[in-house]
RODO-2510 file (C-alpha; in nm, 4 decimals, decimal comma):
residues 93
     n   res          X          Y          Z
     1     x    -4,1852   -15,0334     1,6447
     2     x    -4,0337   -14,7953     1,4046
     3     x    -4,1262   -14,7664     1,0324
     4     x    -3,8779   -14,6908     0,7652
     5     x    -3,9510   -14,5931     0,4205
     6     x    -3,6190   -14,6846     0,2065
     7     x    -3,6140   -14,5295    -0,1364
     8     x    -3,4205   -14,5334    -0,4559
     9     x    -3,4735   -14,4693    -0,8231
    10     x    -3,6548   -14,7341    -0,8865
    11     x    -3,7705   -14,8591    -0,5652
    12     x    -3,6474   -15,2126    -0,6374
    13     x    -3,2541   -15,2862    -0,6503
    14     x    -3,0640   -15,0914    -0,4313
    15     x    -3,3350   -15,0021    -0,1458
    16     x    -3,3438   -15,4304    -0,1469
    17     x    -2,9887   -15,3845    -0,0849
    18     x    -2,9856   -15,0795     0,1848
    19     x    -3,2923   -15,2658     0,3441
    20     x    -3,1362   -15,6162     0,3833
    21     x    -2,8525   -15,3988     0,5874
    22     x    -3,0545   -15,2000     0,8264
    23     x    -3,2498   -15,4930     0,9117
    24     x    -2,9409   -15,7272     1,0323
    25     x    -2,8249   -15,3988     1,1856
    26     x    -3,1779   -15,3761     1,4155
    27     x    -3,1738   -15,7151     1,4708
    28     x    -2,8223   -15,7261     1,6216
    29     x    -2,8728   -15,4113     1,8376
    30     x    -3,2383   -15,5171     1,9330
    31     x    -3,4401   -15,2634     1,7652
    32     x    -3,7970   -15,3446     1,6021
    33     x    -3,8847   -15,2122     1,2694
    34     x    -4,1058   -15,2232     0,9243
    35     x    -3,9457   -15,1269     0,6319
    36     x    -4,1044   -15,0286     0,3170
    37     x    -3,9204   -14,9850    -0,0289
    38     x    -4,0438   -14,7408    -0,2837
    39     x    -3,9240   -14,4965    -0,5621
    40     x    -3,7608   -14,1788    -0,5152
    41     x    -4,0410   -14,0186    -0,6921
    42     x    -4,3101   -14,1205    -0,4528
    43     x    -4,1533   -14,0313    -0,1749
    44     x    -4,4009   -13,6991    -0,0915
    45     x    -4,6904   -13,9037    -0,1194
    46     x    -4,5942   -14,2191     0,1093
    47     x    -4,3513   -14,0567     0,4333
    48     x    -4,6148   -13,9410     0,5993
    49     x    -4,6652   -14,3017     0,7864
    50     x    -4,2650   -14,3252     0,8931
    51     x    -4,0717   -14,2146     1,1362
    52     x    -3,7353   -14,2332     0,8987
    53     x    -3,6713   -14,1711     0,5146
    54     x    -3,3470   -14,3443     0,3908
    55     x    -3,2507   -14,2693     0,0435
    56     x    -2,9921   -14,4392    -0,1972
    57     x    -3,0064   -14,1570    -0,4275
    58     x    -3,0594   -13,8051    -0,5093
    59     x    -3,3116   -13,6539    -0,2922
    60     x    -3,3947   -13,3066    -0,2761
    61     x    -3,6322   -13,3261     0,0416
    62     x    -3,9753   -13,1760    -0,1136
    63     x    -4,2322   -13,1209     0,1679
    64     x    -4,0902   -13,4325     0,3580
    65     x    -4,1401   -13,3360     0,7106
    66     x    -3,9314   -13,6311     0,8652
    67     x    -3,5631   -13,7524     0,9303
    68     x    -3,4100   -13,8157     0,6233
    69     x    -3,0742   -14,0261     0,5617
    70     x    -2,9032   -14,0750     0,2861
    71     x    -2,7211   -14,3877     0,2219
    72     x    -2,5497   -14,4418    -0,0298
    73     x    -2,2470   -14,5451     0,1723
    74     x    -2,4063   -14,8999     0,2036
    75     x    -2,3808   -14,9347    -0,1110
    76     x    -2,0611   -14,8130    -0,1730
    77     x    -1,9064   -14,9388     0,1421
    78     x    -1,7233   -14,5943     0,2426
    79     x    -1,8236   -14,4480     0,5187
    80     x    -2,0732   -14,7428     0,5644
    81     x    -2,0512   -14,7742     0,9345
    82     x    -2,1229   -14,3922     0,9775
    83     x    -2,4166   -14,4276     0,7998
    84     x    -2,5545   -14,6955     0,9852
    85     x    -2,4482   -14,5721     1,3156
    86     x    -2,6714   -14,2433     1,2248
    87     x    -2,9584   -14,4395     1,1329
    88     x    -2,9535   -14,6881     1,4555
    89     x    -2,8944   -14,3228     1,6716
    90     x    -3,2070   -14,2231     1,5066
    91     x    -3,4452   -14,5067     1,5485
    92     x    -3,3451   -14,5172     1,9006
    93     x    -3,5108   -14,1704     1,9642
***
């Protein structure tokens, strides 16, 4: 099972939104995860226990030592598929 840490400014509103998406996206292509929302700003202190950081905003990558996405495309809808094609490729390492 893969863990994913989805953050955003907040760590409420638009990770619920960018969360709700990867998970139908796993389910249909059979892949098992845990995801976990938090703020941008805690990102350095939580990442270490995933195996993917997906962002909705502004991230300028710290000390984070793992694959980061950003994806704001799900929320904006352009380039959405892209996104979430590069996040399934990456879970499936």
């Amino acid at each position: 099972m893969k863990k994913i840490l989805v953050a955003c400014g907040n760590g409420i509103a638009t990770s619920t939104v960018v969360s709700s998406k990867i998970k139908e996206a796993c389910e249909i292509n059979g892949i098992q995860i845990m995801i976990s929302q938090c703020k941008l700003l805690e990102v350095e202190s939580k990442y270490k226990d995933y195996d993917l950081l997906v962002t909705t905003g502004k991230f300028t990558g710290g000390e984070v030592t793992i694959p980061t996405i950003g994806a704001i495309s799900l929320l904006t809808g352009i380039g959405e598929e892209e996104t979430m094609q590069e996040i399934l490729e990456q879970l499936k390492n």
